[in-house]
N, C-alpha and C positions, 0 to 999 in steps of 0.2 A: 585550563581546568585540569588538574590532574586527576589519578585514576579514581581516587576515592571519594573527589566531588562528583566524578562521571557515576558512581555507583551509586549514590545517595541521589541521585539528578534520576538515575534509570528508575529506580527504586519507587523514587516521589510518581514521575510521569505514570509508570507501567503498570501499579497497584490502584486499582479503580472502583475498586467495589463498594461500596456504602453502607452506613448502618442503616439508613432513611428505605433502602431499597435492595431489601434481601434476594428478589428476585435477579439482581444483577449480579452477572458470575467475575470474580478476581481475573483480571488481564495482569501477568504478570512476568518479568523472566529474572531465571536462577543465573547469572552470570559473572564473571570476574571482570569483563571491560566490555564497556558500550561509549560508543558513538551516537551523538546524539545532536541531530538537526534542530534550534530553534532560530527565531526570528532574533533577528540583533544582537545575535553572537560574536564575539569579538574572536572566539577560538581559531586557531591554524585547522584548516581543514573545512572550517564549515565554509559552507558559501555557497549562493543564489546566481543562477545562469537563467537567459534569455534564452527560448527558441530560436535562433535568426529568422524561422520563417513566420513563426504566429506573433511571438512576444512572450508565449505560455513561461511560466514558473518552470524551472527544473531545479532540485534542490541537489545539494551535494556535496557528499561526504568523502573525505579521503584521509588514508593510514597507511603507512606503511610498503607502497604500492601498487594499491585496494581503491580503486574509485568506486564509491557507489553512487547512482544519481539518481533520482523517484520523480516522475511523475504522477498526476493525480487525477480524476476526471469523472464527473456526473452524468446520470443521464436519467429519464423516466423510464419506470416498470414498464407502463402501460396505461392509457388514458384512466382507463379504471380503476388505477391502484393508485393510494398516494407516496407508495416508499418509492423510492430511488434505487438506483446501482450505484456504486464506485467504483474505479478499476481503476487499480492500482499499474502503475509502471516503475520496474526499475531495469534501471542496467547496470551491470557488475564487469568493469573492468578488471582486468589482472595483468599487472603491468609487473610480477615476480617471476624469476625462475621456476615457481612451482606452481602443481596445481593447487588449486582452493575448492571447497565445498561449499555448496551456499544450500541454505534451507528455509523454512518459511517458518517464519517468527510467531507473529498475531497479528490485530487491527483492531482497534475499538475506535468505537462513535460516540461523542458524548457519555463516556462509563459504560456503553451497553460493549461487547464483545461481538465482533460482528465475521465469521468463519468464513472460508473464502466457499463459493457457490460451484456445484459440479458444472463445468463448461468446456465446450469440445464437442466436435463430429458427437451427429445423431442416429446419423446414420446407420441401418442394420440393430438401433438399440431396440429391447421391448418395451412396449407402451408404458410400464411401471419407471423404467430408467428414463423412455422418452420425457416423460410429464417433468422427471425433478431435474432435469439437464437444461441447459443455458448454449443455444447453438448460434456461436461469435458469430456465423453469418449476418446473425439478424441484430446484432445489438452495434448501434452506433457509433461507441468509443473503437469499434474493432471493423467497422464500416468506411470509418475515416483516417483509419491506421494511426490513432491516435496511440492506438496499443495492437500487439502483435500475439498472433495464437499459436507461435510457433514451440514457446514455451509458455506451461501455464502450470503457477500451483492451484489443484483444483480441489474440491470435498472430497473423490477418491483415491487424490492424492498429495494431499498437503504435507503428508511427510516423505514427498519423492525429494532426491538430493541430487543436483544438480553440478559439476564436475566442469571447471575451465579449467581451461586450459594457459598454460603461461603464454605473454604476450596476447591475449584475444581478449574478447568481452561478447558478453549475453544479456538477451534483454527477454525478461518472467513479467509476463503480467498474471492476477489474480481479479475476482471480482467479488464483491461484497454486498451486501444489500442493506440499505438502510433504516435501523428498525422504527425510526422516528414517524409517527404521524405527517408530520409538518415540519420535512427536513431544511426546508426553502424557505429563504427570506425576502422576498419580492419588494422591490421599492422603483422611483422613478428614475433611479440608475442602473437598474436592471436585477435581475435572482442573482443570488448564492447563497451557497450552503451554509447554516448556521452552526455556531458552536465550533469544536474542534477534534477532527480524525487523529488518529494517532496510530501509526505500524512500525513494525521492525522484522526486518530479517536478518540471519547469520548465517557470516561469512567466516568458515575454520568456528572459533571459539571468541569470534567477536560480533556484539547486536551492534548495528546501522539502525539509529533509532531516528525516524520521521515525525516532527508533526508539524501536521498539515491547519493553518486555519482556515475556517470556511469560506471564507471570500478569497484566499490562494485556489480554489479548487475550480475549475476552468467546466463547463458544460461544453459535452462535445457529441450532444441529438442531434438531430437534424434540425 
């Protein structure tokens, strides 16, 4: 595909908004080249990896370099809530002589736009931060190291930029939450998420575009 199907391709995917539902805010990005992950792509670069240990999906993009790979992964709010979390994983290798900046894109859920959630140590916070913080101890994707809190783009920092270094790689998770009622499709093969996620981050002056279908997206509660 070359760059100006990739741009008409970002364009289509990234612009979500609706006449049907004004309430829903435009997902979108201004860019000259994007990468862009889908199912049954014949493109150089895209391509579907195995866990070795679980079997899980790892998706993955590469340019120039630039590996990127995204995992994906659900979990419950809380018995009493019916939204969901996501939490997103990527890893950014840099296989160049130089360094690269990587920063955080978007994510939307089925057209809704869905911001990444303040997450991180609670600790020493006041009761006003405690309440809207998200503390990875307790959340399951980050329990079973599905995902790691070592980097994270969070709500009070979603515009931190993140700095590799040549020859090394780093792994950002983010967490989202679900705005759907009834994110889950339960049947007698078991739940997944309905509908279809969609993210991207950039690396230098290029999106790594994700999308995730719902039954890709792996539950990792307990």
């Amino acid at each position: 595909m070359n760059s100006t199907h990739r741009l008409a391709l970002a364009t289509l995917l990234l612009t979500l908004s609706t006449s049907a539902q004004d309430d829903i805010p435009t997902f979108k990005t201004q860019t000259k080249s994007a990468l862009i992950w889908e199912e049954n792509s014949s493109d150089h670069g895209v391509s579907t990896l195995r866990d070795p240990l679980t079997g899980n999906e790892i998706h993955k993009l590469s340019y120039g370099g630039i590996e990127v790979s995204s995992r994906l992964g659900y979990e419950k709010v809380s018995p009493d809530q019916a939204g969901k979390l996501l939490t997103f994983v990527t890893t950014v290798a840099n296989n160049t002589e130089s360094n690269v900046a990587v920063r955080y894109g978007g994510a939307s859920v089925e057209g809704h736009v869905t911001p990444p959630l303040a997450v991180g140590p609670i600790k020493n916070l006041n009761s006003r931060d405690h309440q809207a913080t998200w503390d990875p101890t307790k959340l399951s994707c980050f329990k079973t190291r599905f995902a790691s809190s070592e980097m994270l783009f969070s709500a009070s920092s979603s515009t931190q930029v993140f700095t590799i270094r040549p020859k090394t790689a780093v792994t950002i998770s983010f967490v989202t939450k679900d705005p759907r009622e009834t994110p889950v499709l339960c049947s007698m093969d078991g739940c997944h998420v309905k509908g279809t996620v969609r993210y991207y981050i950039t690396v230098d002056h290029r999106d790594y575009v994700f999308v995730w279908p719902g039954r890709s997206i792996i539950y990792c509660g307990d």
